[in-house]
C-alpha positions in Angstrom: -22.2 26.9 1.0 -18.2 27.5 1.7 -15.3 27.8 0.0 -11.8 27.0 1.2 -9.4 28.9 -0.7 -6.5 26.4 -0.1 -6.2 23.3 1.2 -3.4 21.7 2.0 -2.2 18.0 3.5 1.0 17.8 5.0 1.9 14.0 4.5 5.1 12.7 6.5 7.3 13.1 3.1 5.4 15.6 1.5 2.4 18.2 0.9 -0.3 17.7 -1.0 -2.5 20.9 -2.4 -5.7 21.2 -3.4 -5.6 22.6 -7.5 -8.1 24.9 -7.2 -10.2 26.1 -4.6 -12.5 23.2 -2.6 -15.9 24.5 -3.0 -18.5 22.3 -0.1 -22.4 22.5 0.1 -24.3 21.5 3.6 -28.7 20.5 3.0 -30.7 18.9 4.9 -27.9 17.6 7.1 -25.9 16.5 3.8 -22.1 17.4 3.4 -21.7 17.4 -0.1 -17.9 18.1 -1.7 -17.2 19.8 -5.2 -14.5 18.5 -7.4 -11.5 18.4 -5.1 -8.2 18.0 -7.0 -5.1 16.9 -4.9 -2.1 17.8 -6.3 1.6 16.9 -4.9 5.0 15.1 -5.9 3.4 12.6 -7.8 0.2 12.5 -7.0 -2.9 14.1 -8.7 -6.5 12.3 -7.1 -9.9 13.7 -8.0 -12.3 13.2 -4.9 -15.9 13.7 -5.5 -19.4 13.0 -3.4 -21.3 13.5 -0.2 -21.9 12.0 3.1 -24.7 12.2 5.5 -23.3 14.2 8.6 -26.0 14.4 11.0 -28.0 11.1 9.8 -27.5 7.4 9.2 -27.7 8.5 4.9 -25.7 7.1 2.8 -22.4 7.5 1.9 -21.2 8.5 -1.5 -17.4 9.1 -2.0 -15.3 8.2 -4.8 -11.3 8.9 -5.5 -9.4 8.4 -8.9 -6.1 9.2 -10.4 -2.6 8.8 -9.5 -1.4 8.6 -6.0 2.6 8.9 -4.7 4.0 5.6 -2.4 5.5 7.5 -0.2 1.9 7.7 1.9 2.4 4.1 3.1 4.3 6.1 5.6 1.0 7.3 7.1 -0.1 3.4 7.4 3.2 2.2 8.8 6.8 3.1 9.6 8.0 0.3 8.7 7.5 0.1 5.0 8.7 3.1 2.7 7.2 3.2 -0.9 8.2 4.9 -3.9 7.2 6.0 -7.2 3.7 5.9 -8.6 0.8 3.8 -8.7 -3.4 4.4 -10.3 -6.0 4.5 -7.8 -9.8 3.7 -7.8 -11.3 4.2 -5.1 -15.4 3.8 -3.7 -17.3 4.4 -0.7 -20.5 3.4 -0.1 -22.8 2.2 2.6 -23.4 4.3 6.1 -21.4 6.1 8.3 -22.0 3.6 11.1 -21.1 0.3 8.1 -19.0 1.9 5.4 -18.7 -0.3 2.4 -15.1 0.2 0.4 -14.0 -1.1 -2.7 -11.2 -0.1 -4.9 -8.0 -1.0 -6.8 -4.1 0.4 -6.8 -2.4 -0.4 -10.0 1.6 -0.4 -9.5 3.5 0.9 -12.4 6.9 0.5 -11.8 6.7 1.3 -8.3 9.3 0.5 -5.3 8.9 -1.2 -1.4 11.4 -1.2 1.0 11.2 -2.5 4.8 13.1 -1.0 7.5 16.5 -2.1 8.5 16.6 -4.7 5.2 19.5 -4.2 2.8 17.1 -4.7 -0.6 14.2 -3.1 -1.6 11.9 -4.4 -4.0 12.2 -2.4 -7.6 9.9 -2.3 -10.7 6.6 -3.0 -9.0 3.7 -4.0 -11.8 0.7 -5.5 -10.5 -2.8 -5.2 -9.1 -4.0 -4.7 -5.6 -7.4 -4.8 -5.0 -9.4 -4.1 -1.6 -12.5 -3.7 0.6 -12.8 -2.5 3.8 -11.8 -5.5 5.5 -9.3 -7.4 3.1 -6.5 -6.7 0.3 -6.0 -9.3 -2.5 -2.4 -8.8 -4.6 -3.2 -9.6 -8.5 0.3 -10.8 -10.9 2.4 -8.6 -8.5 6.0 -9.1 -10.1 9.0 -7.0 -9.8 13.1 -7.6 -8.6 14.7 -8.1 -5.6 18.6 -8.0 -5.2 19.0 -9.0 -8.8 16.5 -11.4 -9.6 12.9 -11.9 -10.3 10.4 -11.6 -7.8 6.3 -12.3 -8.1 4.2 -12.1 -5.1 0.6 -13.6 -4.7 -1.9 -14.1 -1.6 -4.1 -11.7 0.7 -4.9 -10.1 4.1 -7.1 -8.9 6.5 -7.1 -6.1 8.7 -10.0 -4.4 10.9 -9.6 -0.9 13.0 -6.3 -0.2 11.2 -5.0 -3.3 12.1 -3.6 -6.2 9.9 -5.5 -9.1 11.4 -4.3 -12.2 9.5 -2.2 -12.8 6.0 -1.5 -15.3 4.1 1.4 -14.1 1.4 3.6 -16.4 -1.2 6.5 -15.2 -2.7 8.4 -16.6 -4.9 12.0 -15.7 -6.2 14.4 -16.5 -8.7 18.3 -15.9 -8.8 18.7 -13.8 -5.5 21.7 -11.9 -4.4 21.2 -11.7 -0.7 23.4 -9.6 1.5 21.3 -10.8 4.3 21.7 -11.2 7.6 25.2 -8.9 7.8 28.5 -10.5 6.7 26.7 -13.1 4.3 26.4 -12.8 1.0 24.1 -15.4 -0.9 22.7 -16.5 -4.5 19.4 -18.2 -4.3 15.8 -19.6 -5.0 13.3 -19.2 -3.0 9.4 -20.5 -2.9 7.8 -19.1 0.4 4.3 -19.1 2.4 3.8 -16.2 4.8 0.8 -16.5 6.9 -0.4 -15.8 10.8 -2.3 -13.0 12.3 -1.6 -10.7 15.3 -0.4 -13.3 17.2 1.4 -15.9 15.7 3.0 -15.9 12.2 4.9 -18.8 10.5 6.9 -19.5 7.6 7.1 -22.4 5.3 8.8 -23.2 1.9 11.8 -24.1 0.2 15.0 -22.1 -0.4 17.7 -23.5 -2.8 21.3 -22.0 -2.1 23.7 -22.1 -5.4 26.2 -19.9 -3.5 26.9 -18.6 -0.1 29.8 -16.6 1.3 30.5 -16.0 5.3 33.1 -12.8 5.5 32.4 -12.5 9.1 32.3 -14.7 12.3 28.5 -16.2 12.3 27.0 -17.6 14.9 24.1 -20.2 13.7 22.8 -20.4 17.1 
C-alpha cells in the first residue's frame, strides 16, 4: 500500500491537484486506485478503479464530474477551449485492447481555432466516444452573430484523427474572414476526408459582402 500526499498535474494552461491525498493498493500484480479527486480551475473529476499491471487482467477505470476546455490544449495546438463541460468516462477491456466509452456534455462552453477571427460561443450539446470514434449529439451554439448547430463524427487511432465526416450549418453570419472582408451569410456545409485528403461541399448564401482592402481572388 502507498500514499501520495499530493498530487499534482501541470496542464499547459493550468494545474490540477489531487483534493485529498491519493491513497493506491498493489495484490497479486493488481494496481488498484482509491478515490482520486482532481481538483483545478474548473474542473473537479472523480477517478476510481484498477488495472492489471503485470498481467493481461482486466481493466477497470471510470472518471466522472466536471472537466475545464482548456485541456484540448494537450490534444492539439490548434484548437483552444473554454469554459466547462460534464464528463463520463469508462475503461474496460485489457491493457493490450482497452475498450473506452464515455460522454462530454457541453454547457455553455467555447472553441476557437488558431489564427481564425471567431470563436464559437455558448456550446450545448452531447459528444459521445469510444476508443476509436467521436459522434457530436444536437451540438448548437453561435458564431460571429448567428446561430450555429453542428452534427457528424470521426475517427482517430494512435492519437491521430483518421477520417471525419462533420456538417455544419449556420444561420445569419457576420464573417470578418479572410482579412479585409466583411460578410453576412448562410451557410449549409459537409466536412469530410481523412489524413490525406479532405474536401468541402455545400452551399453558402451571401446577403452582404464588403471588400475594404485590395483582394486578390486568385
Amino acid at each position: 500500500e502507498a500514499v501520495v500526499p499530493d498530487l499534482q498535474v501541470l496542464l499547459p494552461d493550468f494545474p490540477v491537484r489531487a483534493r485529498e491525498p491519493v491513497r493506491l493498493t498493489f495484490a497479486d500484480g493488481r494496481l488498484d486506485l482509491a478515490d482520486l479527486h482532481l481538483a483545478g480551475e474548473g474542473t473537479d473529476l472523480a477517478v476510481t478503479g484498477g488495472v492489471d499491471v503485470l498481467g493481461e487482467g482486466p481493466l477497470s477505470l471510470t472518471a466522472r464530474g466536471q472537466a475545464d476546455l482548456r485541456a484540448l490544449s494537450l490534444v492539439t495546438r490548434r484548437l483552444r477551449g473554454a469554459g466547462a463541460a460534464r464528463l463520463a468516462v469508462d475503461v474496460s477491456g485489457t491493457r493490450a485492447a482497452p475498450r473506452l466509452v464515455g460522454r462530454l456534455d457541453l454547457e455553455g462552453a467555447g472553441l476557437r481555432v488558431r489564427r481564425f477571427p471567431h470563436g464559437v460561443e455558448g456550446l450545448r450539446g452531447r459528444v459521445r466516444f469510444t476508443e476509436r470514434a467521436a459522434e457530436l449529439e444536437e451540438v448548437s451554439g453561435t458564431l460571429a452573430g448567428g446561430r450555429l448547430t453542428i452534427e457528424g463524427q470521426a475517427a482517430y487511432s494512435g492519437g491521430r484523427l483518421t477520417s471525419y465526416d462533420v456538417r455544419p450549418t449556420g444561420r445569419g453570419l457576420a464573417l470578418r474572414y479572410p482579412e479585409g472582408v466583411r460578410s453576412l451569410l448562410d451557410a449549409q456545409l459537409r466536412l469530410f476526408g481523412d489524413a490525406e485528403k479532405q474536401w468541402i461541399t455545400g452551399t453558402v448564401d451571401v446577403h452582404q459582402a464588403l471588400y475594404t482592402k485590395s483582394y486578390d481572388v486568385a
